[in-house]
C-alpha positions as semicolon CSV with decimal commas, in nm:
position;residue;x (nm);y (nm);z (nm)
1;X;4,342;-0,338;1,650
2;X;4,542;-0,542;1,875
3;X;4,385;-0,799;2,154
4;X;4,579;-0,881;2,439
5;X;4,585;-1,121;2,715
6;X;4,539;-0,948;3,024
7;X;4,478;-0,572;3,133
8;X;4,249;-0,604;3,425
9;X;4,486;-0,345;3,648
10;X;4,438;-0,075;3,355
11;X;4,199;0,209;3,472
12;X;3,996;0,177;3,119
13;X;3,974;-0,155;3,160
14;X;3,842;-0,113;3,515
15;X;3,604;0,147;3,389
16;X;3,471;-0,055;3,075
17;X;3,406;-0,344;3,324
18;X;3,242;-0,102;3,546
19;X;2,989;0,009;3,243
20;X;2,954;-0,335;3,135
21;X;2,790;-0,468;3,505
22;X;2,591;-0,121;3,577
23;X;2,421;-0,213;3,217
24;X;2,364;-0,576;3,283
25;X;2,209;-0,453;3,602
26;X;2,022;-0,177;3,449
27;X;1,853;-0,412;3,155
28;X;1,791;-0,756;3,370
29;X;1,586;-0,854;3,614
30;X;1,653;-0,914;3,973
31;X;1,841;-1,242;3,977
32;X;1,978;-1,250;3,633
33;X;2,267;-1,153;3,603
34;X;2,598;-1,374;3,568
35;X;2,822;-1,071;3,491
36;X;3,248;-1,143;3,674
37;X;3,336;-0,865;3,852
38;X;3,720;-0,795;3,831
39;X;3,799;-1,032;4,100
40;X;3,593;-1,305;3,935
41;X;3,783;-1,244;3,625
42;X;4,116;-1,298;3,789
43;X;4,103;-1,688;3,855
44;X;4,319;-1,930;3,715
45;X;4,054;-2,086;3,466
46;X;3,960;-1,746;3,285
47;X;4,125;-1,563;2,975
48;X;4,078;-1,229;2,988
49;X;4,083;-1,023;2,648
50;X;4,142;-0,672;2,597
51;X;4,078;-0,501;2,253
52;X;4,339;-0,149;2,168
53;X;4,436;0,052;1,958
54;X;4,730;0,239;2,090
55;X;4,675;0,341;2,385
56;X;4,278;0,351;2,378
57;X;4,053;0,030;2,447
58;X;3,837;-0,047;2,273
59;X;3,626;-0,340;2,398
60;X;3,708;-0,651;2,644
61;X;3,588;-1,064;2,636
62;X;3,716;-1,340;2,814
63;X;3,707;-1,734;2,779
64;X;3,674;-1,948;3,072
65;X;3,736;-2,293;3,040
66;X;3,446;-2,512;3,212
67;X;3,627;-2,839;3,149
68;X;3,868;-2,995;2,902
69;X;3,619;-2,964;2,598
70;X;3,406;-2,636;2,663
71;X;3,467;-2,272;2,681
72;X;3,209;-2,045;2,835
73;X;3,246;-1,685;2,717
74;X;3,220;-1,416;2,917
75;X;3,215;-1,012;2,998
76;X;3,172;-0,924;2,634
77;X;3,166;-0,550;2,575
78;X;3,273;-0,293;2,340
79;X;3,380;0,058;2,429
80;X;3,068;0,333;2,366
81;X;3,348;0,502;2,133
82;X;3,402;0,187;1,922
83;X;3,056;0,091;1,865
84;X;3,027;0,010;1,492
85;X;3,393;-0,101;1,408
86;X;3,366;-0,456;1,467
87;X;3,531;-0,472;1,814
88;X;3,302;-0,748;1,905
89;X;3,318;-0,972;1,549
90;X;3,736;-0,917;1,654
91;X;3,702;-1,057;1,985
92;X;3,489;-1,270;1,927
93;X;3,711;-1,454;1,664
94;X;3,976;-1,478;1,869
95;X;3,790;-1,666;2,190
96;X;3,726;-1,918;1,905
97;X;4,090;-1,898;1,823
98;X;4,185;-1,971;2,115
99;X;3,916;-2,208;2,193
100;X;4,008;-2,404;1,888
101;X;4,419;-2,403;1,969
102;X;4,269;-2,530;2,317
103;X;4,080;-2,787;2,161
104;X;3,769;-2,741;2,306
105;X;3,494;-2,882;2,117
106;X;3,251;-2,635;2,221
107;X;3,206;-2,294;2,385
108;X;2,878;-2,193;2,517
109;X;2,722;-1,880;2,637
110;X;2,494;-1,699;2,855
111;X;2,264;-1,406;2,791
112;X;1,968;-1,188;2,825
113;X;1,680;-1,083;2,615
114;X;1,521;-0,719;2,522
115;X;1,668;-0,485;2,326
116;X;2,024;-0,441;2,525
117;X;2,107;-0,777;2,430
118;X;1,969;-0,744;2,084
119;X;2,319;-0,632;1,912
120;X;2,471;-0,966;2,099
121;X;2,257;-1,227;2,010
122;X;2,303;-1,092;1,603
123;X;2,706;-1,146;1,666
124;X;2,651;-1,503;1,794
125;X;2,391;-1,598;1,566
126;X;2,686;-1,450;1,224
127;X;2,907;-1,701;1,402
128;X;2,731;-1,985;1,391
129;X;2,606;-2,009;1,775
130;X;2,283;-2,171;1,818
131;X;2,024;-2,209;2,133
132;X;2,108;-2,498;2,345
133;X;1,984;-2,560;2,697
134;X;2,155;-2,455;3,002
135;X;2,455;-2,542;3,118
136;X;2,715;-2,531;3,427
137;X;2,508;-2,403;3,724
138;X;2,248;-2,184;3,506
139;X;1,882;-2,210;3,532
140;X;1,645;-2,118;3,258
141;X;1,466;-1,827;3,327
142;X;1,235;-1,659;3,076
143;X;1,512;-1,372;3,069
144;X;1,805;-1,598;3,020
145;X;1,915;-1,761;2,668
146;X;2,173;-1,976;2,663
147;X;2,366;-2,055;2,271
148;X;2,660;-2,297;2,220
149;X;2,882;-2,313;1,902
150;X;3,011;-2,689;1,805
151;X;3,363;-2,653;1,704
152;X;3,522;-2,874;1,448
């Protein structure tokens, strides 16, 4: 597997972005949502992460840097094909990665509840992220969950 900076003119990438927002829509409630579209993506203070292998992608996540010390991820999602093969654990790891070689002493996160998010909060929760309260311009809702990882 091989995660690279960038992508967001690819078509798959475009289409895997696409899925990603029609489910956040589909399994939140009116108001919820804090998904980028592609043009929110493409701002100076984001990292944008796509996942390959070859020529097929596999899954996309992106880092955007709230200030000096924290990292909010974003746009986490994993190609139908690849579900399974640890696309997310992958790109996960390397948001912290880069987080880390940032020096960011925290990235944080925003997310829903049910059982669409279900699969996410397991990944955060391996990697250590905990609940915290919100953050930036977030508002606690009782779909939203918000978890932060401390990094050392």
């Amino acid at each position: 597997m091989d995660i690279r900076e960038g992508g967001l003119g690819d078509a798959q990438v475009i289409a895997l972005l696409e899925v990603h927002a029609g489910g956040m829509l589909a399994n939140s409630p009116a108001g919820t949502c804090h998904f980028l579209d592609l043009s929110g993506l493409k701002t100076p203070d984001i990292t944008f992460l796509s996942a390959w292998e070859g020529d097929t992608l596999l899954g996309i996540g992106a880092v955007k840097a709230l200030d000096d010390a924290t990292g909010e991820i974003k746009s986490m999602r994993t190609a139908e094909a690849a579900l399974g093969r640890g696309v997310g654990t992958a790109v996960l790891r390397h948001i912290i990665g880069l987080a880390r070689e940032r020096g960011y002493a925290e990235l944080k996160l925003e997310t829903g509840t049910g059982p669409a998010f279900d699969a996410a909060h397991a990944l955060y929760a391996r990697h250590g992220f905990v609940p915290c309260p919100p953050f930036a311009d977030y508002e606690a809702t009782d779909f939203n969950r918000f978890f932060a990882l401390a990094l050392d």
